[in-house]
C-alpha positions as CSV (number, residue, x, y, z in Angstrom):
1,X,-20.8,194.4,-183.1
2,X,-23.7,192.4,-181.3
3,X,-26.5,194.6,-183.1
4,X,-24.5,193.5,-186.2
5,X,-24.4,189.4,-185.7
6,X,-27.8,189.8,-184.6
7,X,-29.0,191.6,-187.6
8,X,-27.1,189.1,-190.0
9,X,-28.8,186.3,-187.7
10,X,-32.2,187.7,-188.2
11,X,-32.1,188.5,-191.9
12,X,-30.0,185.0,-192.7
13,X,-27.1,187.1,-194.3
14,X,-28.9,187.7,-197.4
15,X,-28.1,192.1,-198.0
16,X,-28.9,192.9,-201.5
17,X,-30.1,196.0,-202.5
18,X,-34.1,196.1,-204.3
19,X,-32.7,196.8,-207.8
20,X,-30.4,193.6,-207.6
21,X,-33.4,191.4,-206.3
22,X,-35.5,192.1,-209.3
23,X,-33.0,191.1,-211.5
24,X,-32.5,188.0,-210.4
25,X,-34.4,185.0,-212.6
26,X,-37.8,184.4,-211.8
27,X,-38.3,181.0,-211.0
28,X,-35.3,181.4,-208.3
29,X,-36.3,184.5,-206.7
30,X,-39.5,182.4,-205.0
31,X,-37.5,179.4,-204.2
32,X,-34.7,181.0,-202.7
33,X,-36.1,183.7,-200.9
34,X,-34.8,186.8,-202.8
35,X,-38.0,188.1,-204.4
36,X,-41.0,189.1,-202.5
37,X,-40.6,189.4,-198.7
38,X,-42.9,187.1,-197.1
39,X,-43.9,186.3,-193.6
40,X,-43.1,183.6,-191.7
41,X,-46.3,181.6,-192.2
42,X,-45.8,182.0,-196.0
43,X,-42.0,180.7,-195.5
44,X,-43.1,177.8,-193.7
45,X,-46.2,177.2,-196.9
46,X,-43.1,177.1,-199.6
47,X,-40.6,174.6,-197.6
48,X,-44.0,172.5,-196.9
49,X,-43.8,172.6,-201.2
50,X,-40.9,171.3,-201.0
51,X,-39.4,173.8,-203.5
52,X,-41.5,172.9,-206.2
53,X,-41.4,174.8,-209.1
54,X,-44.2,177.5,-209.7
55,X,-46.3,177.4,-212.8
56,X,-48.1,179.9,-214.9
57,X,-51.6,178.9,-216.4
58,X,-52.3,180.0,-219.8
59,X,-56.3,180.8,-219.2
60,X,-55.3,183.5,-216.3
61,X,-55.1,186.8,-218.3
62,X,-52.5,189.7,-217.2
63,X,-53.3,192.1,-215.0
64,X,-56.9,190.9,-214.5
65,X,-56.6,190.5,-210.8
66,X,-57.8,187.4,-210.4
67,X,-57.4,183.8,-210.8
68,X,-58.9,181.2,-213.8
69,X,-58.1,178.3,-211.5
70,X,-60.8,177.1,-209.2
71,X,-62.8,174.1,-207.8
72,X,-61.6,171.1,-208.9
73,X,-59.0,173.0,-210.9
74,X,-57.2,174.0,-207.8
75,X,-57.4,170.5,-206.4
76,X,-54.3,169.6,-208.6
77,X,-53.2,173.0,-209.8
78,X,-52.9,174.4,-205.5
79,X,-52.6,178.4,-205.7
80,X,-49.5,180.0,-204.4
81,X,-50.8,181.7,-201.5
82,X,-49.8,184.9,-200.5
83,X,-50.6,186.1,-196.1
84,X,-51.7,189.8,-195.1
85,X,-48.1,190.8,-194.2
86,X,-46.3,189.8,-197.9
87,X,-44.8,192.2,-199.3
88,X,-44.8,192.7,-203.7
89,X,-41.7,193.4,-205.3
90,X,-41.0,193.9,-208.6
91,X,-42.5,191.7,-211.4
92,X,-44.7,189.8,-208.2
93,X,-47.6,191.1,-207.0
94,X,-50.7,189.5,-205.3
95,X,-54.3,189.0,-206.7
96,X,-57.6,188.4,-205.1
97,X,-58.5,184.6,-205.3
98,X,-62.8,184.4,-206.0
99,X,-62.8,183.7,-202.2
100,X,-61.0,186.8,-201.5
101,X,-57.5,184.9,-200.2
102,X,-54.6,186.3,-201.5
103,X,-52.5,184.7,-203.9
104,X,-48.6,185.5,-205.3
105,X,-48.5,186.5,-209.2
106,X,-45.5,186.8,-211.4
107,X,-46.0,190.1,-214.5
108,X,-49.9,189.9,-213.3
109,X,-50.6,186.3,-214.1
110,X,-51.5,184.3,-210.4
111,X,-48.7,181.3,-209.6
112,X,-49.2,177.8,-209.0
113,X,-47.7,174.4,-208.5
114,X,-48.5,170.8,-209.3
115,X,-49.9,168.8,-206.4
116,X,-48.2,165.7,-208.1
117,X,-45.1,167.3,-208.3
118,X,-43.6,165.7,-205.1
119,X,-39.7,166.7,-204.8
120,X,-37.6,169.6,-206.0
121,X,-37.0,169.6,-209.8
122,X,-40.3,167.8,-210.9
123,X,-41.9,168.3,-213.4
124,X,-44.7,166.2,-214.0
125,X,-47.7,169.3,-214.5
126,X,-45.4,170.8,-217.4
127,X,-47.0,171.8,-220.8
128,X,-50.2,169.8,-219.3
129,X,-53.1,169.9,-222.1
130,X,-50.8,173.1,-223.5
131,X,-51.6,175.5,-220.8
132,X,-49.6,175.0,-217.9
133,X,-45.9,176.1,-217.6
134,X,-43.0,176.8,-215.4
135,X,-42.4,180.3,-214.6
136,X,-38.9,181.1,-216.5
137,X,-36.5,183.8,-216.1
């Protein structure tokens, strides 16, 4: 019973299968932890978000691997980093940033949040000059 408590300790209670994780809506799977598994550094980069929503930018293609957000770009558009140890699942994956960091991507197209975006549930970076967006579900 000890191994069990100490199990449900570790893992914070949360036992769902794979299948039922990637069928959960997209821009919830990040903020509450039930997507892709990530470290502890890269749980301790999203609460210092503050639970911001991610965004998708239209000039990042599909599947290319790599991010159209850099320099001065990334300055108010920050990437949503991915560490070594995380772990895709489903519709995320993790591309190559041009300086070779790895970043989280939602159906091949790298994530990002606002940097003006200061508190859960803002909002401020959406539809900016038509090309930025919230993930949705």
């Amino acid at each position: 019973m000890r191994t069990i408590a100490a199990a449900h300790r570790i893992t914070g209670g949360i036992h769902e299968s794979r299948v039922a994780r990637q069928l959960r809506p997209a821009r919830h799977c990040i903020r509450f932890g039930l997507g892709p598994r990530l470290d502890h550094e890269s749980r301790k980069r999203r609460a210092r978000r503050r639970e911001r929503d991610d965004r998708l930018f239209d000039k990042d293609k599909p599947n290319a691997g790599t991010s159209a957000c850099t320099g001065q770009c990334e300055t108010f558009w920050p990437p949503y980093k991915a560490s070594a140890t995380d772990v895709p699942v489903g519709p995320y994956t993790i591309v190559k940033r041009d300086d070779g960091s790895p970043q989280w991507a939602y159906k091949g197209k790298p994530l990002y949040f606002f940097s003006k975006d200061m508190k859960q549930g803002d909002r401020n970076g959406e539809n900016f000059k038509d090309m930025w967006h919230v993930v949705a579900p």
